[in-house]
N, C-alpha and C positions, 0 to 999 in steps of 0.2 A: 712350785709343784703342787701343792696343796689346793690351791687357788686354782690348778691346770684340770686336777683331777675330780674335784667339785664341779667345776665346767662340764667332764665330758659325763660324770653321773646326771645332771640337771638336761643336757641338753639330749642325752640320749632318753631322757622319757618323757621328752614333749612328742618322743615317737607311738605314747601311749594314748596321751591327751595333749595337744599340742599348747594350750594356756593357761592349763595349772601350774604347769613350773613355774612359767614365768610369773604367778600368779602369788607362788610362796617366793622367790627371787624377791616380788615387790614388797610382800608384805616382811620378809626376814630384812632387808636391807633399814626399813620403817623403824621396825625391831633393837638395830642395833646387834643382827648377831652376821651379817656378811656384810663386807663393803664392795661396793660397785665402782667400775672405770669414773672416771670423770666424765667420759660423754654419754655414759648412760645411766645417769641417775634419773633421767625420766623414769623408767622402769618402774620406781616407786613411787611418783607423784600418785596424787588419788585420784585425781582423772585416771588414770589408767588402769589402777588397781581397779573401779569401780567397773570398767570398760573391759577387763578381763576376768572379773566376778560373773558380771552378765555374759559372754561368750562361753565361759564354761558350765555354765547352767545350761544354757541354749544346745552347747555340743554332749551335754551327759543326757541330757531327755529329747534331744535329736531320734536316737535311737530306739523310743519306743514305738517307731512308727520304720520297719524292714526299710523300705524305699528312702524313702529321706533318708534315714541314718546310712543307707551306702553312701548317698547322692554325698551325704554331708564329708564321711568319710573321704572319699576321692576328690572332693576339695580341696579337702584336707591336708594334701601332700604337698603342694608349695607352701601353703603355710604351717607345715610341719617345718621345711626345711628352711626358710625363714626367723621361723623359732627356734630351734636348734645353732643357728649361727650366726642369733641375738645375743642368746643365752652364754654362749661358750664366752664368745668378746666380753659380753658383758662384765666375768668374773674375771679371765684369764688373761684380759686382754694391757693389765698393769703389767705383765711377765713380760710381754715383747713391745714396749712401746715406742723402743727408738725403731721397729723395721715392723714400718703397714704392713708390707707385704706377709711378714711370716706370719702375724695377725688377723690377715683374710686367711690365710692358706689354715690357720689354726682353726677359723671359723666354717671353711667350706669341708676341709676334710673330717675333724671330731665332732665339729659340731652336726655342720647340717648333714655330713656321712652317714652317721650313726642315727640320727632322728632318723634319716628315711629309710633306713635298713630295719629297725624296730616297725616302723610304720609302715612299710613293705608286708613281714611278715604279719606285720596285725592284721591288715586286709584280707590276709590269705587267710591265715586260720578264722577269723569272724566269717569271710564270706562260708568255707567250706562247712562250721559250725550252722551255717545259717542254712545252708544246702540239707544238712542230714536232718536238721529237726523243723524245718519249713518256717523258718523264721521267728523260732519261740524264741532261741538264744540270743535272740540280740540284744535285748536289756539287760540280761544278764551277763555277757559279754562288754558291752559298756560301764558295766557301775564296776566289772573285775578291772578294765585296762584303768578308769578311774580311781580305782585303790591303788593299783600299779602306782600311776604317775605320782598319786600323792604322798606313796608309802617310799620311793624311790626316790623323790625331791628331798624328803624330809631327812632318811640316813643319809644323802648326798651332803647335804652343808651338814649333817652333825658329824658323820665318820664319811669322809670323800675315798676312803680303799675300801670299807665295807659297801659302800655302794655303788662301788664297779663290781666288786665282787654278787651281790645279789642282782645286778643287771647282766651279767652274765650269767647267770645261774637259769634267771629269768627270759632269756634267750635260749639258750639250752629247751627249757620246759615249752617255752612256745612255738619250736623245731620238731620237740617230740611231738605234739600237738599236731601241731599238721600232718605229719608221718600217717600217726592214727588215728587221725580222720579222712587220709585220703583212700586208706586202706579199707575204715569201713565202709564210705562210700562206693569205693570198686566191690566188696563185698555186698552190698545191696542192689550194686549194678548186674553184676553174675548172679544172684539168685533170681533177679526181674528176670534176665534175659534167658535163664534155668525153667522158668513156671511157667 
């Protein structure tokens, strides 16, 4: 359960940055402080580790350029979901080894579910952030879902309940978010179409 609930923290915030988890995945398993399935200790070779150091530099400074950083964004979404349902097997996937099947079913639905409902919402609140103030928010908007993912991998493998618990918290906050943002923006729309 431990091991379930670590999964669905890690894999629910590559919906933030989709190769930073996997990114502390490789470097904490290196570590010595999480052990990985038997068929995914690649995760932590250094090929990899190196291989998703450089993607997450490339996806955190993507964004200070509005166009690209959508473009890269909406790419972004199969291999969010992807990542998500590497991630989950990766840790979780010792709890159901004698039955594949509940092991995909564990990977398609906590894993790659939850990444792409987080990275659903990000889209919307970044696009709508990016609508109200013409594109300033977007770097800033990147380096916050970046603290996200990092801050949210990291209590994931040290407390796996407090970090459903702040990944919920933090869905909550990025729901409110959209709310009131889309409120200001129809409030800029009625005064335009007022003057």
């Amino acid at each position: 359960m431990y091991s379930l609930l670590m999964g669905i923290g890690l894999s629910s915030s590559t919906g933030y940055k989709p190769f930073i988890p996997l990114l502390i995945i490789g470097i904490s398993s290196r570590l010595g402080f999480i052990e990985l399935t038997e068929q995914s200790q690649w995760i932590s070779s250094t090929l990899f580790i190196c291989i998703l150091v450089a993607l997450s530099v490339l996806e955190v400074f993507s964004a200070s350029i509005p166009i690209i950083g959508r473009i890269f964004e909406v790419l972004g979404i199969p291999i969010t979901l992807v990542c998500g349902y590497i991630t989950i097997t990766s840790l979780a996937g010792n709890l159901v080894e004698s039955n594949i099947i509940i092991k995909h079913l564990i990977g398609i639905l906590l894993g790659s579910g939850t990444a792409g409902l987080i990275k659903t919402l990000t889209i919307i609140k970044n696009t709508l952030s990016d609508t109200v103030t013409f594109g300033l928010s977007s770097f800033l908007n990147s380096m916050i879902d970046t603290i996200k993912a990092i801050f949210i991998s990291i209590v994931a493998i040290v407390a796996p309940i407090l970090g459903c618990i702040i990944l919920v918290a933090s869905l909550f906050i990025t729901y409110r978010g959209i709310k009131k943002l889309m409120a200001f923006r129809n409030f800029k729309g009625l005064k335009r179409a007022h003057s």
